[in-house]
Z-matrix of the N, CA and C atoms (Angstrom, degrees):
N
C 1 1.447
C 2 1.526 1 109.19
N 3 1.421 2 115.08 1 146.03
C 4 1.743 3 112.47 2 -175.12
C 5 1.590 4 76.47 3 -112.43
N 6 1.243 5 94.84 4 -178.32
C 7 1.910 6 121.67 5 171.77
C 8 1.668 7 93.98 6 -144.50
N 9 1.288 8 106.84 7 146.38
C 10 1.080 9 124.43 8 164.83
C 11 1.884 10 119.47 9 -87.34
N 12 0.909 11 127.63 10 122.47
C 13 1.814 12 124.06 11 -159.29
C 14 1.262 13 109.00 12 -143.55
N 15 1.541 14 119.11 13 153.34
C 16 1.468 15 143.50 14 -169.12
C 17 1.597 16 92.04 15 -59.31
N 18 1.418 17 134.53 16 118.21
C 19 1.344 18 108.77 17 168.10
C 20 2.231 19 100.92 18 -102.75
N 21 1.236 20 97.47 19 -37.91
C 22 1.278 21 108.70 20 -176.47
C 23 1.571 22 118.15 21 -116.79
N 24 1.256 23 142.06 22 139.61
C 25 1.380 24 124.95 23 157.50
C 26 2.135 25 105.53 24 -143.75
N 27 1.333 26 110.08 25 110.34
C 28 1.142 27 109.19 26 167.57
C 29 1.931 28 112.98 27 -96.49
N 30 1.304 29 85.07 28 117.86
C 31 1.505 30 106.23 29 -166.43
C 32 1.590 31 104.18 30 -93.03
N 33 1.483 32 113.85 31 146.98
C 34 1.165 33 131.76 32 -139.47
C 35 1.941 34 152.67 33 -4.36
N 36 1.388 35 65.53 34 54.92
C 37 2.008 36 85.29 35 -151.68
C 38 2.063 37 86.54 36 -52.96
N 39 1.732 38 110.54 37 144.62
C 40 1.150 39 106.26 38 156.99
C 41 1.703 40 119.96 39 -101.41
N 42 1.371 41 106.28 40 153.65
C 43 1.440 42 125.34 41 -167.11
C 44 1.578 43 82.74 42 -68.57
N 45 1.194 44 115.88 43 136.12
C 46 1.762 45 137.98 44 150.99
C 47 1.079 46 125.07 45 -65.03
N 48 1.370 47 98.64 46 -67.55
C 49 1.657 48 132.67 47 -176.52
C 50 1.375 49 134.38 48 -129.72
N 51 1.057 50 133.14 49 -173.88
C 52 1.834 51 142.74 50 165.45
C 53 1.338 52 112.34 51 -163.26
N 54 1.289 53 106.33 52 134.12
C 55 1.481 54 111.24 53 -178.30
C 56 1.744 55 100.64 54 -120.99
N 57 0.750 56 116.55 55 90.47
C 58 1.556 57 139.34 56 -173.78
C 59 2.298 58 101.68 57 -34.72
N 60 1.702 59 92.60 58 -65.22
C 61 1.018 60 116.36 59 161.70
C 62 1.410 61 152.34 60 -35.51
N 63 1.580 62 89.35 61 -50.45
C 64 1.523 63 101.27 62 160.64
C 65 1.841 64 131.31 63 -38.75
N 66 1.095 65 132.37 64 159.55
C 67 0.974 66 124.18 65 -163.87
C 68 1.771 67 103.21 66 -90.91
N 69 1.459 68 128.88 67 -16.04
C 70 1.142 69 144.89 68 162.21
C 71 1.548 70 130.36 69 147.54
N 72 1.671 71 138.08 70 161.62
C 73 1.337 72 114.67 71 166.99
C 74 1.706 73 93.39 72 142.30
N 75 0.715 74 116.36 73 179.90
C 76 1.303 75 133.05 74 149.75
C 77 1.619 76 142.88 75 -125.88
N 78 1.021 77 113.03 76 103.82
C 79 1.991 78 123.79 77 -169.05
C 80 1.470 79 101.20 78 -72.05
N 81 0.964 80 94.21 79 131.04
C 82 1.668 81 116.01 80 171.28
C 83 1.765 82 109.19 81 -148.07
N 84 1.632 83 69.98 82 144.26
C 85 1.803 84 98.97 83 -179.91
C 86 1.381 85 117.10 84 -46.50
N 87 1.703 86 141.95 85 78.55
C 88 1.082 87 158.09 86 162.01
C 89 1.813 88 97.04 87 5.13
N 90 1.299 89 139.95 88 -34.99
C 91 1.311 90 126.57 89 175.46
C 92 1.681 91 105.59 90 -82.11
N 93 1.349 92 131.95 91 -32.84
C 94 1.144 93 140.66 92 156.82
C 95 1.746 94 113.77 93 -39.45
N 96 1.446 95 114.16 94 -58.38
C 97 1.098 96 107.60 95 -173.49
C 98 1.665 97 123.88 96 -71.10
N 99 1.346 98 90.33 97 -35.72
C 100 1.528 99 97.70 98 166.96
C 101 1.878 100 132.44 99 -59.95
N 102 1.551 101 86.43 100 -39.35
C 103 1.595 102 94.94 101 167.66
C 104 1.060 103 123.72 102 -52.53
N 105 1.727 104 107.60 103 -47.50
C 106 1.211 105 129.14 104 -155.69
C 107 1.988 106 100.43 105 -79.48
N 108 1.325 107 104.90 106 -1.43
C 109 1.786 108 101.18 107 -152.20
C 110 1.369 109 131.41 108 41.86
N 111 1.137 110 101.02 109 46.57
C 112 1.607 111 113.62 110 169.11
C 113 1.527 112 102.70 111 -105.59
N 114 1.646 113 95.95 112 157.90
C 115 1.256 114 122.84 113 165.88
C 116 1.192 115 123.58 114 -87.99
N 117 1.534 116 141.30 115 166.34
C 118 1.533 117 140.06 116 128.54
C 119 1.333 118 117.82 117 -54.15
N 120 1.779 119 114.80 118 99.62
C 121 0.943 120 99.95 119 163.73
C 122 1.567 121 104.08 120 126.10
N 123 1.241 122 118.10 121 -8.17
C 124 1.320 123 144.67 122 -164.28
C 125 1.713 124 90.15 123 -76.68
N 126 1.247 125 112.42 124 171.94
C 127 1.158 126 121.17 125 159.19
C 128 1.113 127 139.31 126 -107.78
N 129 1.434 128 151.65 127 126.19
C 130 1.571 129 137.50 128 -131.03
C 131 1.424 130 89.95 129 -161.17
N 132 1.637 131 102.28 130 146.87
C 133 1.642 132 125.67 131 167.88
C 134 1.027 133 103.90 132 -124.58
N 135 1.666 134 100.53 133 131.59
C 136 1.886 135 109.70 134 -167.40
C 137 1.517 136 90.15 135 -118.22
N 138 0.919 137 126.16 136 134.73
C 139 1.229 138 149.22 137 148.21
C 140 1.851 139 119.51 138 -79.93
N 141 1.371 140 113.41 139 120.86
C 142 1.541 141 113.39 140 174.39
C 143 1.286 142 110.18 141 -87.67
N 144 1.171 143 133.52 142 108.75
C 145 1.840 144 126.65 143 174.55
C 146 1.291 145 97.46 144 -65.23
N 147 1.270 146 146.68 145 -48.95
C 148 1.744 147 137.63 146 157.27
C 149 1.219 148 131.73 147 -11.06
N 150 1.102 149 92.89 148 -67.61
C 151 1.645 150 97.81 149 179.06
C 152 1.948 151 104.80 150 -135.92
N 153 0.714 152 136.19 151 21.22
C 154 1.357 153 125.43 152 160.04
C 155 1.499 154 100.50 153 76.94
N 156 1.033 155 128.06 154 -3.05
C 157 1.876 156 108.77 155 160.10
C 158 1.315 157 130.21 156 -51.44
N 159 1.046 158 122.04 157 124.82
C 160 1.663 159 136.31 158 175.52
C 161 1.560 160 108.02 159 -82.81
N 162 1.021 161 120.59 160 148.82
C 163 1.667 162 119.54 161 156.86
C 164 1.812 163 110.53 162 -171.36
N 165 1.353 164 105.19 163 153.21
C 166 1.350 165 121.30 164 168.76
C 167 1.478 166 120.81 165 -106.37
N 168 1.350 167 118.34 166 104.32
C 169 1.017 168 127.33 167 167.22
C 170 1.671 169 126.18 168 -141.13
N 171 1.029 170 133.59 169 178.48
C 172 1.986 171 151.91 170 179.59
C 173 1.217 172 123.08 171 -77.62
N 174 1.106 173 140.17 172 104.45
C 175 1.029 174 134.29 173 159.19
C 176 1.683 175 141.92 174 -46.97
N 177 1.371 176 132.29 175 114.68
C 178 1.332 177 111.69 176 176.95
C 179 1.361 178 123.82 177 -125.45
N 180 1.209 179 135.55 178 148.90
C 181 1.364 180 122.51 179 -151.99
C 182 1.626 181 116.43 180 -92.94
N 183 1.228 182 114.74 181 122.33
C 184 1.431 183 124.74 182 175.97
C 185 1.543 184 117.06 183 -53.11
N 186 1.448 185 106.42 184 153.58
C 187 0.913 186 120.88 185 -171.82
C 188 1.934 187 125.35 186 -54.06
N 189 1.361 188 110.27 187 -36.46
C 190 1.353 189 132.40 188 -150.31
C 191 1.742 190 105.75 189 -120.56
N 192 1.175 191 133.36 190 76.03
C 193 1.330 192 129.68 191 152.48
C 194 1.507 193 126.50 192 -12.61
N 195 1.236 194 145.28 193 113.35
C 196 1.171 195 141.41 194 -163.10
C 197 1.562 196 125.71 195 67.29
N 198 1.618 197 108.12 196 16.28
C 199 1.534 198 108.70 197 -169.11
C 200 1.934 199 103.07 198 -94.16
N 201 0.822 200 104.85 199 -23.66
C 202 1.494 201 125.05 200 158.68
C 203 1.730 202 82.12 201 78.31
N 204 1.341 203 108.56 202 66.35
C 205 1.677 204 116.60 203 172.10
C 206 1.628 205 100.71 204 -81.13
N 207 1.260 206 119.53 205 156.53
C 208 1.273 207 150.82 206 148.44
C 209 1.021 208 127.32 207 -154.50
N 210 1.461 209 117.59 208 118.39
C 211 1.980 210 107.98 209 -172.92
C 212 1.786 211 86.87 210 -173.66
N 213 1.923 212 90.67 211 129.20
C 214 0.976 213 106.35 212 173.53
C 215 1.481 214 122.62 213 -112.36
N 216 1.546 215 107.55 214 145.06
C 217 1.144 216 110.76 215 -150.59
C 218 1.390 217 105.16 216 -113.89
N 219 1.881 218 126.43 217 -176.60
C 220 1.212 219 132.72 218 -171.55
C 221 1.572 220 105.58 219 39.41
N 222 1.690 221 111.64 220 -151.05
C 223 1.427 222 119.51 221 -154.60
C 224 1.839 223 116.92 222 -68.14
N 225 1.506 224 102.94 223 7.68
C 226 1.394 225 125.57 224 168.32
C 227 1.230 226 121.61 225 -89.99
N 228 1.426 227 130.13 226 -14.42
C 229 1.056 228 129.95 227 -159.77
C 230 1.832 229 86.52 228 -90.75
N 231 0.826 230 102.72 229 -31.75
C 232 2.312 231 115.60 230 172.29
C 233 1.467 232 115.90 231 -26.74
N 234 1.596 233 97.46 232 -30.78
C 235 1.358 234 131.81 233 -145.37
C 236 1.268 235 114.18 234 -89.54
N 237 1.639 236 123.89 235 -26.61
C 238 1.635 237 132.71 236 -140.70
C 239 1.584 238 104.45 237 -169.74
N 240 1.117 239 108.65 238 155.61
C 241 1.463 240 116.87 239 -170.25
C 242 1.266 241 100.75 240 -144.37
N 243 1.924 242 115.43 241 122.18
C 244 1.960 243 89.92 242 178.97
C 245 1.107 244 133.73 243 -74.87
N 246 1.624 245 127.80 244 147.76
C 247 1.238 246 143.05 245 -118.80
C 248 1.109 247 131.69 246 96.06
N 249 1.440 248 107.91 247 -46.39
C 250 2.080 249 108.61 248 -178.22
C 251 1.155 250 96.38 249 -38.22
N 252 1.058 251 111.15 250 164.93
C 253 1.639 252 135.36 251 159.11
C 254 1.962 253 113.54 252 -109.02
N 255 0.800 254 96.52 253 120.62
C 256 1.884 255 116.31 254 -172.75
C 257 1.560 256 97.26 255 -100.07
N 258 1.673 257 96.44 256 146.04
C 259 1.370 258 105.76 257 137.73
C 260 1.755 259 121.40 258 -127.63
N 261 1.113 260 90.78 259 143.25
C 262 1.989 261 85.24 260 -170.69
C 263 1.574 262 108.32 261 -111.20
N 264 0.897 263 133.10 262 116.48
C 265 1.044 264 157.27 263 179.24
C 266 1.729 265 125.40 264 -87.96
N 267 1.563 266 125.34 265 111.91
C 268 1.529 267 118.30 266 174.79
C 269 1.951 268 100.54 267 -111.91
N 270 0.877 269 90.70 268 146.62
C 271 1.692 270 97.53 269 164.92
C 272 1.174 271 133.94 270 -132.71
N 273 1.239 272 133.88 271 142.17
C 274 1.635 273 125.86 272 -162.19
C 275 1.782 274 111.59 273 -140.45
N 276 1.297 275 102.71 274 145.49
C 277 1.476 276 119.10 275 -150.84
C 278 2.105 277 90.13 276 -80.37
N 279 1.126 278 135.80 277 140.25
C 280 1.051 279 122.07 278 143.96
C 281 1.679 280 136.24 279 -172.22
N 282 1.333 281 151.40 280 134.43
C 283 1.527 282 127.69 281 -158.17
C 284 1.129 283 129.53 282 -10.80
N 285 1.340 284 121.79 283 166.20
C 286 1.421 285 119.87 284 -170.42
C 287 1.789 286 97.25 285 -94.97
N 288 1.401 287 112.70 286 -20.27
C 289 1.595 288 116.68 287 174.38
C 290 1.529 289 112.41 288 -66.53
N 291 1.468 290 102.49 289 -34.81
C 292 1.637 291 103.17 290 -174.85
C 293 1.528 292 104.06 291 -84.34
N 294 1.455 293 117.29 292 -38.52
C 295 1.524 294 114.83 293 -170.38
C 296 1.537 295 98.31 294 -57.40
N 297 1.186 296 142.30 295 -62.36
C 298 1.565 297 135.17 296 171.07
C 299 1.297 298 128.86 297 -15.84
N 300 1.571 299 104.13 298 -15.76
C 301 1.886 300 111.58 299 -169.63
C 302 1.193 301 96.84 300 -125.09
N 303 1.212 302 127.43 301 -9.90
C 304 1.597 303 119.23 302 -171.34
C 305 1.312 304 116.74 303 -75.54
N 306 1.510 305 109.66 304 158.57
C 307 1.261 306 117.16 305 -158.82
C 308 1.456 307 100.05 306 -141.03
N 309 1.301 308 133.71 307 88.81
C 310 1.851 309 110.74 308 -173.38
C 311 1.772 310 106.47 309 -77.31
N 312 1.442 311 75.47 310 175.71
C 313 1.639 312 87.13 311 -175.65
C 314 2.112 313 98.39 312 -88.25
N 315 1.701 314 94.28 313 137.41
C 316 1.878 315 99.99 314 168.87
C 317 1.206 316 102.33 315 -106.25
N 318 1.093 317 122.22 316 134.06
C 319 1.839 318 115.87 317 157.56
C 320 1.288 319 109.83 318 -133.55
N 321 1.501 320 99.81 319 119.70
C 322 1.979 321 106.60 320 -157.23
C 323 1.501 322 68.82 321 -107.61
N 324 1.846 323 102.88 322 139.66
C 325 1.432 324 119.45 323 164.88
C 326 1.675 325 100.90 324 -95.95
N 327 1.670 326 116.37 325 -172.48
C 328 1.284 327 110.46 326 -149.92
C 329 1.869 328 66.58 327 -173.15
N 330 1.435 329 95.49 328 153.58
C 331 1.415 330 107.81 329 -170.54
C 332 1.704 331 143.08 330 24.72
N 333 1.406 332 102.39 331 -92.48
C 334 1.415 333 102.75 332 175.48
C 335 1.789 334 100.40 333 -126.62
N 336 1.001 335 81.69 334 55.03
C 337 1.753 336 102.58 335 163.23
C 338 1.860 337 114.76 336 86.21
N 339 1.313 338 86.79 337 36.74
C 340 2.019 339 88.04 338 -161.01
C 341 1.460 340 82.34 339 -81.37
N 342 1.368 341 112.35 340 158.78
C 343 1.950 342 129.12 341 167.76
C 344 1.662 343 86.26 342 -74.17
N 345 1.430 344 115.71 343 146.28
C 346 1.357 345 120.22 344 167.22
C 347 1.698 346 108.01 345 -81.34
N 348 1.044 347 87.31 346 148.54
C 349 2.077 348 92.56 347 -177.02
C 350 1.292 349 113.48 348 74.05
N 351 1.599 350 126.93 349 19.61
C 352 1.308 351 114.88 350 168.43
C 353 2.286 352 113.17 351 -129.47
């Protein structure tokens, strides 16, 4: 049996931007993603604390290290206005022996998108 489990959750990151245009995904601040142990390209559920929109979409990594970007793009950007406050969410498939020990990663942001404790 697998379980499905929290692998990542960056907690209340605010939206920056929206690029309406874009072809889709969500950009985040390259120190974000790393904290967070995410990939480019990964798959992520954002939650809007604003208004309660759900969505599934990818992450891709912004340009600027420490710019504390978030901005979702293509038919998501519909979704968010900057300011919201998000939570983004990754999850990962794995035994029911290993799910018992797991531990995901939290990364609660703090102002205008700083990692808390750094």
């Amino acid at each position: 049996m697998t379980r499905t489990m929290l692998k990542s959750k960056i907690h209340r990151a605010k939206i920056t931007g929206t690029d309406l245009l874009y072809c889709g995904s969500i950009t985040l601040d390259p120190a974000m993603i790393e904290a967070a142990d995410l990939l480019p390209f990964e798959q992520v559920h954002v939650f809007n604390i604003a208004n309660g929109a759900r969505l599934v979409t990818y992450v891709i990594e912004g340009e600027t290290t420490g710019s504390g970007e978030v901005c979702l793009n293509g038919a998501a950007a519909r979704l968010a206005e900057p300011g919201d406050e998000i939570i983004i969410l990754s999850f990962i498939e794995m035994s029911d022996e290993e799910a018992r020990d797991h531990k995901p990663v939290i990364l609660a942001l703090e102002g205008d998108n700083c990692i808390s404790g750094k």
